[in-house]
TORBA-836554 format. One line per field, with one value per atom (N, C-alpha, C, O): residue in one letter; x, y, z. Coordinates in nm, 4 decimals, padded with zeros to 6 digits. Layout:
residues N
res: A | ...
east: X | ...
north: Y | ...
up: Z | ...
//
This chain:
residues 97
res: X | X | X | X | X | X | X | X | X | X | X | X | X | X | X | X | X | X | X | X | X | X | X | X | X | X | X | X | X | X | X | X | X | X | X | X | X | X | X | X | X | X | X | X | X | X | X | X | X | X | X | X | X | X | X | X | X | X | X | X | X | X | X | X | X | X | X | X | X | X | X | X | X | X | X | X | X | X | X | X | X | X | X | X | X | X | X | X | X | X | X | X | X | X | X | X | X | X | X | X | X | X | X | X | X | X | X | X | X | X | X | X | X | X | X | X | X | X | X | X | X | X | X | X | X | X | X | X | X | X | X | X | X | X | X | X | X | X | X | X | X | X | X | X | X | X | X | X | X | X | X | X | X | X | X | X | X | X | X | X | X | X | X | X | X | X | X | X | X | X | X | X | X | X | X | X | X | X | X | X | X | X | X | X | X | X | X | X | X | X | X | X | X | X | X | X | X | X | X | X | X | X | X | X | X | X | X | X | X | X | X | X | X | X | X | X | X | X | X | X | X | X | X | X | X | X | X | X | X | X | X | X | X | X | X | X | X | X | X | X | X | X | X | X | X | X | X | X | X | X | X | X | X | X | X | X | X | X | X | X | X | X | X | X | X | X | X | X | X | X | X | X | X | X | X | X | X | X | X | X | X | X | X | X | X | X | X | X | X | X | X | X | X | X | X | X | X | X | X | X | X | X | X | X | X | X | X | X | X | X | X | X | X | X | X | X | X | X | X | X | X | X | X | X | X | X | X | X | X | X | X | X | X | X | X | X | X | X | X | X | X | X | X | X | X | X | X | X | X | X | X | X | X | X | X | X | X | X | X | X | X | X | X | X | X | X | X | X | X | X | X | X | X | X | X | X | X | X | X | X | X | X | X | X | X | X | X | X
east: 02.5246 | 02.4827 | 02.3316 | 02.2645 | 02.2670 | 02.1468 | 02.0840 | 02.1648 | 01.9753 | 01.8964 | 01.7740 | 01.7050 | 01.7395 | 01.6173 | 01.4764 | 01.3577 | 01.5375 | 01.3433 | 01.3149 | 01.2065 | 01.3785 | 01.3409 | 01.2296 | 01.1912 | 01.1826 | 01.0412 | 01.0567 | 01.1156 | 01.0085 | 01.0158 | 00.8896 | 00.8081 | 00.8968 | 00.7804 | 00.8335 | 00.9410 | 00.7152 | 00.7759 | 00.6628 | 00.5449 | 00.6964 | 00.6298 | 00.6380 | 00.7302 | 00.5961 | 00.5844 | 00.4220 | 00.3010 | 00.5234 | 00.3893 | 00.3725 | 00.4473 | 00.3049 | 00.3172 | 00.2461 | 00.2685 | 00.1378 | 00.0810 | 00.0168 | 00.0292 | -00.0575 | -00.1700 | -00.1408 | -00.0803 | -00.1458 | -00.1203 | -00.1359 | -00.0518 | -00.2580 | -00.2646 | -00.2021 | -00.1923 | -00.1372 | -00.0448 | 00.1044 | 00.1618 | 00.1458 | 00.2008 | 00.2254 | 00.3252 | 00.1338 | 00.0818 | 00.1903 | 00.2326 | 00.2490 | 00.3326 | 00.4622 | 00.5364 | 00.5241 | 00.6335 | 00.6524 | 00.7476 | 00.4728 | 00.5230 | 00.5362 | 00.6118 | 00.4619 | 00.4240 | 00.6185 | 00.6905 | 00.6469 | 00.8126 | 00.9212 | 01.0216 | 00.8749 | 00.9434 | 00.8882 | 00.9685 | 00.8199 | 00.8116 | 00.8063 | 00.7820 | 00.8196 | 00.8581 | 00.9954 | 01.0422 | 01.0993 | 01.2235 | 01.2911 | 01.3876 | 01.2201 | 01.2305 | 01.2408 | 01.3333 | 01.0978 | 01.0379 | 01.1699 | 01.2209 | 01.1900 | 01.2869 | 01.3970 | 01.4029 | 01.4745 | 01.6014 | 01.5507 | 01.6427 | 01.4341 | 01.3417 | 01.3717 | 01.4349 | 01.3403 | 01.3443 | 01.2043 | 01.1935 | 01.0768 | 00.9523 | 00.9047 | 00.8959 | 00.8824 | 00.7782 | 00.6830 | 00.6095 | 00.6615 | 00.5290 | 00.4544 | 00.3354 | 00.4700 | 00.3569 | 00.4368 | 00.5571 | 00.3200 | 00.3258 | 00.2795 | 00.1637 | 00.3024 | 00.2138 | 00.2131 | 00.3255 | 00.1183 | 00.1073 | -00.0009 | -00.1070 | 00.0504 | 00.0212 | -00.0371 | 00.0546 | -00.1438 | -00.1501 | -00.2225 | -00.2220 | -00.2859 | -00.3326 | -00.4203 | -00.4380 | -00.4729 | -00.6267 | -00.7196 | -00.7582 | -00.7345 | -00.8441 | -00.9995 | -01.0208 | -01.0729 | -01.1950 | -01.2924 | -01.2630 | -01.3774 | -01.4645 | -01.5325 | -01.6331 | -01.5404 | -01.5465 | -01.4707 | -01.5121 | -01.3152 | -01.2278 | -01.1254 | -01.0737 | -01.0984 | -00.9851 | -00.8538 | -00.7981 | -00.8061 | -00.6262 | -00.5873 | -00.6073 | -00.5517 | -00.4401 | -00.3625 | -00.3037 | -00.3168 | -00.1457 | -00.1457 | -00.1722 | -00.0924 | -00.1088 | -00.0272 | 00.0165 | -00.0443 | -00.0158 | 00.0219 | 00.1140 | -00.0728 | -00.1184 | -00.2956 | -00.3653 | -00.3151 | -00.4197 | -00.4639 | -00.4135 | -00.5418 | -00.5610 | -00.6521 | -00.7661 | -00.5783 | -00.6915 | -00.6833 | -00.5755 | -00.8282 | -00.8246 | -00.8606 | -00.9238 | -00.8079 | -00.8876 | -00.8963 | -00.8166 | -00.9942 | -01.0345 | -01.0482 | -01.0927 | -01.0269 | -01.0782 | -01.1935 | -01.1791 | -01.2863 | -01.4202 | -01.4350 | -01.4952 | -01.3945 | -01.4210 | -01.3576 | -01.3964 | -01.2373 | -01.1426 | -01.0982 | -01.1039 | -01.0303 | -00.9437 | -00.8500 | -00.8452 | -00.7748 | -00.6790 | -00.6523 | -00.7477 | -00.5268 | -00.5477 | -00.5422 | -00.4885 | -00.5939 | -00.6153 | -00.4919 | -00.3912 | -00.5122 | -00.4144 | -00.4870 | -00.6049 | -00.3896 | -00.3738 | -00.2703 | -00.1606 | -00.3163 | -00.2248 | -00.1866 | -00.2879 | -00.1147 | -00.1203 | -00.0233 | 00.0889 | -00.0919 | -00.0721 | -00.0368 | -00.1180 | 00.0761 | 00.1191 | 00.0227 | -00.0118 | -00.0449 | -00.1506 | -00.0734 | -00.1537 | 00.0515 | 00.0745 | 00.0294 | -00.0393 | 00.0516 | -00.0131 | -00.1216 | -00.2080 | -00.1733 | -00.2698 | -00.3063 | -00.2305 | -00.3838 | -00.3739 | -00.5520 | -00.6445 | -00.5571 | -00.6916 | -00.6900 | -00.6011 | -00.7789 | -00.8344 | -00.8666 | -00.9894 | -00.8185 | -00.9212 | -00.9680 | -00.9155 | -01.1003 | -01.1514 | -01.1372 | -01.1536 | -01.0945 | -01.0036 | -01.1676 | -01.2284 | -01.1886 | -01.3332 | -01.2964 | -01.3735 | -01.1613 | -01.1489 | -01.0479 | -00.9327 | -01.1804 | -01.0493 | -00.9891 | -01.0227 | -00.8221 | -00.7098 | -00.6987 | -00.7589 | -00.6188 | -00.5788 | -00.5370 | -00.5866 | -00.3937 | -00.2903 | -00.2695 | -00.2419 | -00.2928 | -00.2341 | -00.1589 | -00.1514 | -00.0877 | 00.0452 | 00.0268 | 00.0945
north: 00.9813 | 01.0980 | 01.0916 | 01.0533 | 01.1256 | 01.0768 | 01.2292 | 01.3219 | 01.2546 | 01.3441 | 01.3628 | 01.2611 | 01.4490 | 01.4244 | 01.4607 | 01.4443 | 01.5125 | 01.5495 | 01.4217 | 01.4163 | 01.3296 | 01.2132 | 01.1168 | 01.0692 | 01.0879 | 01.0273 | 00.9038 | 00.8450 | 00.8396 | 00.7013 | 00.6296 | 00.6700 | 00.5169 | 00.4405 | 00.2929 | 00.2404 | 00.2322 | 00.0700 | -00.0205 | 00.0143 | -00.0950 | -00.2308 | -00.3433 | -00.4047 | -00.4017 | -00.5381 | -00.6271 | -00.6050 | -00.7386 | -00.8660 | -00.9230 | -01.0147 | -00.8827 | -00.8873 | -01.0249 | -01.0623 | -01.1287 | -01.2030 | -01.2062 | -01.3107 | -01.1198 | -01.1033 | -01.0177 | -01.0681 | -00.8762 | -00.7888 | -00.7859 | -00.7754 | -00.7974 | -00.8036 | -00.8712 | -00.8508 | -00.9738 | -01.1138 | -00.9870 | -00.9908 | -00.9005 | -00.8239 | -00.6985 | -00.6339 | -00.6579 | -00.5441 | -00.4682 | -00.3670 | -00.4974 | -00.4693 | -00.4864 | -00.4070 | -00.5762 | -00.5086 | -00.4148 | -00.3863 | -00.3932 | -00.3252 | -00.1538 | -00.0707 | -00.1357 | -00.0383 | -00.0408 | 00.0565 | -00.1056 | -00.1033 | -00.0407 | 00.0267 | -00.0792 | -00.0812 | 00.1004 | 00.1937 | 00.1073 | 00.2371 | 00.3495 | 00.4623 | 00.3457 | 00.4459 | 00.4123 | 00.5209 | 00.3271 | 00.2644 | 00.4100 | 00.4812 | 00.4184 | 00.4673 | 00.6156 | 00.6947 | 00.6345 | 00.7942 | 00.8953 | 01.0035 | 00.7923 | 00.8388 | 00.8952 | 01.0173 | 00.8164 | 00.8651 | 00.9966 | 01.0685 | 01.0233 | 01.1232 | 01.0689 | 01.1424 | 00.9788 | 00.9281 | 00.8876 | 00.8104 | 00.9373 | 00.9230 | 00.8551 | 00.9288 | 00.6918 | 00.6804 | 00.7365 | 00.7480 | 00.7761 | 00.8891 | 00.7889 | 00.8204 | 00.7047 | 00.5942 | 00.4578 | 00.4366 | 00.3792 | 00.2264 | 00.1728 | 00.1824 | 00.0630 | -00.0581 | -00.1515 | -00.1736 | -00.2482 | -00.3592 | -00.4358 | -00.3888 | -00.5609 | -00.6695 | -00.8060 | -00.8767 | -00.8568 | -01.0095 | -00.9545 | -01.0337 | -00.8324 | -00.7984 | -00.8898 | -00.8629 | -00.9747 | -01.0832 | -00.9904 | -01.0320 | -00.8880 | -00.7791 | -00.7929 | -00.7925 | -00.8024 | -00.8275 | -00.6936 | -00.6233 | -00.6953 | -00.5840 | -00.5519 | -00.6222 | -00.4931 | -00.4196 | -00.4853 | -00.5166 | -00.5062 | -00.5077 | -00.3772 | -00.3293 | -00.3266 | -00.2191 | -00.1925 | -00.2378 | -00.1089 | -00.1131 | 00.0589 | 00.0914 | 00.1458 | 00.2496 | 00.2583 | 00.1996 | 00.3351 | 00.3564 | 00.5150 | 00.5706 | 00.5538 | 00.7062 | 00.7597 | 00.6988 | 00.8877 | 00.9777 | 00.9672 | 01.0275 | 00.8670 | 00.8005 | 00.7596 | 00.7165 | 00.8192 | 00.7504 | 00.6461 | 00.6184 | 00.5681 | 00.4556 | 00.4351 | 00.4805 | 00.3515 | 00.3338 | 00.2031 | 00.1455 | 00.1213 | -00.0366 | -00.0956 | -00.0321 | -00.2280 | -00.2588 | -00.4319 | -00.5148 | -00.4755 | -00.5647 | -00.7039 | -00.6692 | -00.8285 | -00.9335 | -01.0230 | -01.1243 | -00.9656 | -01.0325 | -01.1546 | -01.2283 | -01.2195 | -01.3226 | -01.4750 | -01.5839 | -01.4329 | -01.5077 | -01.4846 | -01.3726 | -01.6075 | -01.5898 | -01.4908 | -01.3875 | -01.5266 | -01.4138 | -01.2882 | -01.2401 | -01.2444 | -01.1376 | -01.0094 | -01.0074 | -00.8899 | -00.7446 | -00.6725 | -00.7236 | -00.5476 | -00.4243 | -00.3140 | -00.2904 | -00.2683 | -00.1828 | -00.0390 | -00.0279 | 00.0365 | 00.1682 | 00.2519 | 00.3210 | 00.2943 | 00.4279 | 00.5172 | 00.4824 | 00.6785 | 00.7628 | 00.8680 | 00.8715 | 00.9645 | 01.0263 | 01.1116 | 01.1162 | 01.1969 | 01.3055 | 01.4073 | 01.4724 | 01.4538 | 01.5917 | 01.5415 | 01.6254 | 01.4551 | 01.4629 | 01.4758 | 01.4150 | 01.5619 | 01.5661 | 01.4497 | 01.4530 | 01.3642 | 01.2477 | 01.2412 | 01.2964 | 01.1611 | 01.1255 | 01.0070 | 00.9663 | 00.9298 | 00.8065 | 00.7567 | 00.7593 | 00.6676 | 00.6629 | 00.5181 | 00.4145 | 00.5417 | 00.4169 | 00.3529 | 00.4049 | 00.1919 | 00.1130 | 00.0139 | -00.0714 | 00.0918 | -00.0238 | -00.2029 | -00.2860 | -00.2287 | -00.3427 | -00.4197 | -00.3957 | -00.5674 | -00.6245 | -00.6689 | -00.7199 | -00.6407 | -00.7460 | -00.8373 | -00.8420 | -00.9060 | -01.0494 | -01.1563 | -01.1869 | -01.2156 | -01.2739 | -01.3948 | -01.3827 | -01.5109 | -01.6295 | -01.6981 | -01.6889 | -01.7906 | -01.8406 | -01.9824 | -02.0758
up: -00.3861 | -00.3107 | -00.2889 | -00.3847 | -00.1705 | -00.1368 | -00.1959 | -00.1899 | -00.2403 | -00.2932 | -00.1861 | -00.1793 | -00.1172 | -00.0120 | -00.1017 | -00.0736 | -00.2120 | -00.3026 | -00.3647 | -00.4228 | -00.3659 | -00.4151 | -00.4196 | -00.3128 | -00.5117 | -00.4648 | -00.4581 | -00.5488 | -00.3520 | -00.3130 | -00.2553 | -00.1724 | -00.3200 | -00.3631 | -00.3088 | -00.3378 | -00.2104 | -00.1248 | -00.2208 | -00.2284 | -00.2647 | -00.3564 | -00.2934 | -00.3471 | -00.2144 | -00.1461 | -00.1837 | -00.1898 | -00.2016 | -00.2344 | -00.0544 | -00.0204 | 00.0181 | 00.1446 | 00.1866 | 00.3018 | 00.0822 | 00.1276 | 00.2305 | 00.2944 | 00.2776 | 00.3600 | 00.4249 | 00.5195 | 00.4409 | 00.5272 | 00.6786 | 00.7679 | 00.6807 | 00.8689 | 00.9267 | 01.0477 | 00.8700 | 00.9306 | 00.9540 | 01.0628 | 00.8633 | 00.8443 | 00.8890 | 00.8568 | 00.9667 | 00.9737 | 01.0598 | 01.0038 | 01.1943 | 01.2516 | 01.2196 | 01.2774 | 01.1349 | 01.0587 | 00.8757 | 00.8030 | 00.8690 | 00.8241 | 00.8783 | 00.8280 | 00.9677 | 01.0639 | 01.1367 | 01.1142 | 01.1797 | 01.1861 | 01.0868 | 01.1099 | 00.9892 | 00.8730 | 00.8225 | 00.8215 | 00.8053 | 00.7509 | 00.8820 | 00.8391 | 00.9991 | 01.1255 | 01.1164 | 01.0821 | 01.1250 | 01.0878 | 00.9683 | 00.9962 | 00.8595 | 00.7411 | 00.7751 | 00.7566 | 00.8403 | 00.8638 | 00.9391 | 00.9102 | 01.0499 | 01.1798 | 01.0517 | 01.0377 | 00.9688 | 00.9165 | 00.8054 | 00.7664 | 00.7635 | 00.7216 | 00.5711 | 00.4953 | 00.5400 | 00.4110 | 00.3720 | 00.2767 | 00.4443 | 00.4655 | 00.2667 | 00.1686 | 00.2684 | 00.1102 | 00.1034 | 00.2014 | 00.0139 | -00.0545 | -00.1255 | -00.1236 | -00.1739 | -00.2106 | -00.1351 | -00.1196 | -00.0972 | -00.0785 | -00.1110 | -00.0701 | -00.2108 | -00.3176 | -00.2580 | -00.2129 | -00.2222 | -00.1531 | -00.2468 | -00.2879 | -00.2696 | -00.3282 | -00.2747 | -00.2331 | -00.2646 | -00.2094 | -00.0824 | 00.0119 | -00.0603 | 00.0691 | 00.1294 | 00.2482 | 00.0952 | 00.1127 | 00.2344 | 00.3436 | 00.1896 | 00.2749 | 00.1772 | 00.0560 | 00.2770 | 00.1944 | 00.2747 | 00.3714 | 00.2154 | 00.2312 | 00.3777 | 00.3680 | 00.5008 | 00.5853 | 00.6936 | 00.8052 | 00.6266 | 00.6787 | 00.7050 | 00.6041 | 00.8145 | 00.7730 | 00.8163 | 00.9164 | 00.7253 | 00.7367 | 00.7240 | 00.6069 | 00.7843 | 00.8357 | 00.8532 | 00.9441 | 00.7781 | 00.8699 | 00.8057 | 00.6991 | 00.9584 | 01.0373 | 00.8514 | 00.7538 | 00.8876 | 00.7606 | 00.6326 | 00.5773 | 00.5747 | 00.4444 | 00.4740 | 00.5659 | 00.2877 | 00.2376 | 00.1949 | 00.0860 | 00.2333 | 00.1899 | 00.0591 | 00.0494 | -00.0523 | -00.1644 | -00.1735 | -00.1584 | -00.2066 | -00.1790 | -00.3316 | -00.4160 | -00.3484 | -00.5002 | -00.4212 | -00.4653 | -00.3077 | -00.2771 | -00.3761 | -00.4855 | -00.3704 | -00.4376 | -00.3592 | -00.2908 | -00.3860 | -00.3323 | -00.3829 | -00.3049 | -00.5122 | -00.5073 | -00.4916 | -00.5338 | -00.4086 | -00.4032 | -00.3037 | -00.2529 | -00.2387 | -00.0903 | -00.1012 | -00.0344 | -00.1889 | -00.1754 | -00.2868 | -00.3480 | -00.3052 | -00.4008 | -00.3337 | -00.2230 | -00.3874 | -00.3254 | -00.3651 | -00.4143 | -00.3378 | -00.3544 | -00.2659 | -00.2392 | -00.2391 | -00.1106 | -00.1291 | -00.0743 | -00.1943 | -00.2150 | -00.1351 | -00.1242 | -00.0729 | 00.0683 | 00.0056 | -00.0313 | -00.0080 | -00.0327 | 00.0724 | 00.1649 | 00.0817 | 00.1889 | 00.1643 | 00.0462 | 00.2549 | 00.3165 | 00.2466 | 00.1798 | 00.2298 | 00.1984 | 00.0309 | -00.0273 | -00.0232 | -00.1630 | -00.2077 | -00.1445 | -00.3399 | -00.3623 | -00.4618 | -00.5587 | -00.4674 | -00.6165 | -00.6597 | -00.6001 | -00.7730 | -00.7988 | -00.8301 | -00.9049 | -00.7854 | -00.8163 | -00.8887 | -00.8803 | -01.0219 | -01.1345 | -01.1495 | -01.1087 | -01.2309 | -01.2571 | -01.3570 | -01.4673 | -01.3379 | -01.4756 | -01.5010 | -01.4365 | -01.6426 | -01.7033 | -01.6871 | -01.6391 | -01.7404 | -01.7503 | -01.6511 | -01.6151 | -01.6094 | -01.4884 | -01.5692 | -01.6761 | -01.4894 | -01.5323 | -01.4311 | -01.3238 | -01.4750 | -01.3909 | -01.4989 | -01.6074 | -01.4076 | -01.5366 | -01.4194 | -01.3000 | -01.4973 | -01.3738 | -01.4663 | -01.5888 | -01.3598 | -01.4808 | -01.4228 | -01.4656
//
């Protein structure tokens, strides 16, 4: 049984977003139309570097850039009707295998 208060959250390792950008812009109007609208989107592997930019209409954008590396990044988008706070993590992580 589908629940409509449900909170739903999209997690994709997208490997470079802008390469991406139009399906994912597909993919979440695709979503919206059936009114199943995600309230958070996690994006992984964004390779967005600094005064580069990325939108998408009725979400916030929060960035955690990798400046010192080609690739990498995170890319959070938060729906506008939410209220959230931002916090700051003292210590970088990063795990390579």
């Amino acid at each position: 049984m589908y629940n409509s208060d449900a909170f739903r959250i999209l997690q994709w390792n997208c490997n470079g977003v802008n390469s991406k950008k139009e399906e994912l812009y597909d993919h979440v109007l695709k979503v919206n139309r059936c009114g199943k609208n995600y309230h958070v989107i996690c994006l992984q592997e964004t390779f967005l570097k600094p005064g580069k930019t990325f939108h998408l209409p009725g979400y916030t954008t929060v960035r955690k850039d990798r400046e010192d590396e080609a690739k990498g990044g995170l890319l959070t988008l938060v729906r506008d009707c939410l209220e959230f706070s931002e916090i700051s993590v003292l210590v970088i992580l990063s795990v390579l295998f």
